[in-house]
Every structure is written in structure tokens, then in C-alpha cells.
N, C-alpha and C positions, 0 to 999 in steps of 0.2 A: 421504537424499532419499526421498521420497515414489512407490515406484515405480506406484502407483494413477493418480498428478499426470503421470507419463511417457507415460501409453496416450493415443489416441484414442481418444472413444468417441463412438455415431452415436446419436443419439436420433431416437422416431419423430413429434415435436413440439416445437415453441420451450416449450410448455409442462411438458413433460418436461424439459425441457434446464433451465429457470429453475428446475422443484424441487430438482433434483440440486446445480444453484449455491446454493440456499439450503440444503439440508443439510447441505452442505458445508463451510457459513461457520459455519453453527450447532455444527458439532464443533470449530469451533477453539475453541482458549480467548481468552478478552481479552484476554489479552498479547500472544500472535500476531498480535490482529486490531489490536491496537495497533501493532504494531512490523510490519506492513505497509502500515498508511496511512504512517508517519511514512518508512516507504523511500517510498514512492509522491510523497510531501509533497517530499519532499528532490533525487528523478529530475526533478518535476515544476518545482523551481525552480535545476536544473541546480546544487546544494549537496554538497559529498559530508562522511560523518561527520566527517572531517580537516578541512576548512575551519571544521565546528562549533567544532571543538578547538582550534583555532588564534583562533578571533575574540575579543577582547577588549572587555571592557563600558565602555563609554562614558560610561552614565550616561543617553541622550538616547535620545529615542523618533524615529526615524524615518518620516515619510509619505509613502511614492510616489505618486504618480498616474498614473493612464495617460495617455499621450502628449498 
């Protein structure tokens, strides 16, 4: 774990605070930032890696709607 990711840190600007977030993101490599949206993607539609593994292909394309 990243003990830099464990501190708080107090900026003396939102502006400050946004360059550090974008620094930030700029050192990860594209794999990390890949394989943080896809947890993000997967929290976000309450899916976890097991249920991926377990789903079997169909063959058919499903369309939700909303409500």
C-alpha cells in the first residue's frame, strides 16, 4: 500500500488540491487507471469480479431502460 495515499494533506487552495489530483493520476500507469475505473464500473453497478466469472454467454444482447 501506498503510504503517501494514508496521510492527510491540507492545501492552501482547491486549486492546489486539483494540481496534486492531477499529478497524481499522471504517474499511474494505464493499467492502474484502467483497472480502477473497471473496480469503480463494477462498485458502481453493485457486480463483483465472481458474479463476472460465474455469468454465462447467451448469445443475446440485453436493453434496460429506466423505469
Amino acid at each position: 500500500m501506498n503510504k503517501a495515499k494514508d496521510r492527510i494533506r491540507i492545501f492552501n487552495s482547491f486549486e492546489e488540491a486539483k494540481e496534486t489530483e492531477i499529478q497524481d493520476i499522471i504517474k499511474q500507469s494505464p493499467i492502474d487507471r484502467l483497472r480502477h475505473t473497471v473496480e469503480l464500473i463494477l462498485r458502481v453497478h453493485q457486480v463483483s469480479r465472481e458474479d463476472l466469472k460465474n455469468r454465462t454467454a447467451t448469445g443475446k444482447i440485453r436493453i434496460i431502460t429506466a423505469g
